[in-house]
N, C-alpha and C positions, 0 to 999 in steps of 0.2 A: 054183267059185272066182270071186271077185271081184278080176281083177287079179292083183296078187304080194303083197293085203292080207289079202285076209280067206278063208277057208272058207264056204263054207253049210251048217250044219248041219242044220237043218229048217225047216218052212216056221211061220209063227206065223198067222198072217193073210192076207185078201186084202181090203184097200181100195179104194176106187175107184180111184185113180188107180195103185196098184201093189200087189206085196207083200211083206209082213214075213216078214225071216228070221232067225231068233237064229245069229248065227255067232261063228267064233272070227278073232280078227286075229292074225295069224301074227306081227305084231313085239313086240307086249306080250303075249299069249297072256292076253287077257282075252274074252271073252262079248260082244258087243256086240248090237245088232239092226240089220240093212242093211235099206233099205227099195229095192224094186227098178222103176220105170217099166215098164210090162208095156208090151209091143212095139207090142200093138194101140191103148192106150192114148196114146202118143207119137207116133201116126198122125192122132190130133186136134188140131184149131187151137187152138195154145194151150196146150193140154198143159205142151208140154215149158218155155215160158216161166212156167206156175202151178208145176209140181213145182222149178222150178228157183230160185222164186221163194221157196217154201215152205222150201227147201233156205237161203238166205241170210240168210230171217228167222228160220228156230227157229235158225239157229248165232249171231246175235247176240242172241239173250235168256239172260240169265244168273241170272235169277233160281233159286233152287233146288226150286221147285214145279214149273217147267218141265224138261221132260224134255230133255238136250241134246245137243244133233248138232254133232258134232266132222269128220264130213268129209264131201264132196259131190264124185264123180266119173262117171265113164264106167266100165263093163265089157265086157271084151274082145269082145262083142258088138255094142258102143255103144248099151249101155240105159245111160240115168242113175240112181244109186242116189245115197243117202244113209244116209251110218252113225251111229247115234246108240248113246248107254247103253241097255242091255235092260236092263229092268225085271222083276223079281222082283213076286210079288204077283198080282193080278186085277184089273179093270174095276170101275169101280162099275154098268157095266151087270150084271154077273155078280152085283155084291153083292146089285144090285135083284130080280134075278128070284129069291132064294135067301128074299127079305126084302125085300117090296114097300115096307115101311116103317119108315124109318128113327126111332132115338128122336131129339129134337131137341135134342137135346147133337151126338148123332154128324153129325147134318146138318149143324150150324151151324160145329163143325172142319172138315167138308170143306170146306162152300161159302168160309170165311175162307181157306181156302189158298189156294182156284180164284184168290179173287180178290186176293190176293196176287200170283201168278201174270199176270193180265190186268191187273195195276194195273200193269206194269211194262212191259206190252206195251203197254198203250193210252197209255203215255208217251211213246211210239216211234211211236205213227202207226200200231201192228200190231193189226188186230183177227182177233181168233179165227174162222170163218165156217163155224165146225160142231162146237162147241160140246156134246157131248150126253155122257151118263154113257158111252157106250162109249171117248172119250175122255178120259176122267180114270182113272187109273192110281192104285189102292190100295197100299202096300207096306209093312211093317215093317219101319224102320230104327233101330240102335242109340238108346234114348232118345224112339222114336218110334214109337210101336206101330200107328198108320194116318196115312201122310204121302201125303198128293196130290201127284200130277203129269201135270200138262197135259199130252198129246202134238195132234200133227196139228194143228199149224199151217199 
C-alpha cells in the first residue's frame, strides 16, 4: 500500500533511481504506475532533490506524447513515489530487439512524436537527460495504431 491511495499490485521495473509498480487507486479504481525512490537510493546526495525534481517537471508537461504524472508523495515508510498513467503497450527497446530495423515510414512516426513531446519540453527550459528507446513507450490507441510516449523525465 501506498498510503490510503493506491494498491501495489506487481512490480513493472527497476530504474535507477526507483521502482515501477502498476497499481490500483483505491478512489477512482483505475491502473496507474507509482514509481517508488528505493530506500538505498534516497541515501545519496541529491537523490531525493533529482526524483523530486523529476516529479514536478513531468506533472507540468501536458503535452499528450508525454506520459503524465498526476501525483507526487511520501509512503508510510517515507520513500517518495510518484503516480503516473500506466501505459498499455511495450518499449521501443522491446520493439528494437524483436526487429533491429525499423521500416522508415515507422521510424519517422515515432521520431515526429518524440519530438513533439520535447518540443514542448524544451519550451519549458526541460530537457530530457536519458533519452533512449527503453524510454519511449509504444501503444495502440483508438484512431491510433502506434502512439509514442515519453516517459522518465
Amino acid at each position: 500500500m501506498v498510503g490510503d491511495r493506491y494498491r501495489l499490485d506487481a512490480l513493472q521495473g527497476r530504474g535507477g533511481f526507483g521502482d515501477v509498480y502498476q497499481a490500483f487507486h483505491l478512489g477512482t479504481h483505475e491502473t496507474v504506475a507509482v514509481k517508488i525512490l528505493r530506500g538505498d537510493v534516497s541515501a545519496e546526495p541529491g537523490a531525493v532533490e533529482r526524483f523530486t525534481a523529476e516529479a514536478r517537471l513531468s506533472a507540468s508537461l501536458r503535452h499528450p506524447n508525454t506520459v503524465r504524472v498526476f501525483d507526487f508523495g511520501k509512503t508510510d515508510e517515507g520513500l517518495l513515489y510518484l503516480a503516473m498513467e500506466y501505459l498499455r503497450g511495450t518499449s521501443l527497446e522491446a520493439v528494437l530487439q524483436l526487429d533491429s530495423r525499423l521500416p522508415p515510414e515507422r521510424a519517422a512516426r515515432i521520431v515526429a512524436q518524440v519530438c513533439k513531446c520535447l518540443t514542448e519540453a524544451h519550451g519549458r527550459q526541460i530537457v530530457h537527460r536519458d533519452l533512449k528507446p527503453e524510454n519511449i513507450h509504444l501503444e495502440a490507441l483508438p484512431g491510433e495504431p502506434e502512439f509514442a510516449r515519453v516517459i522518465d523525465f
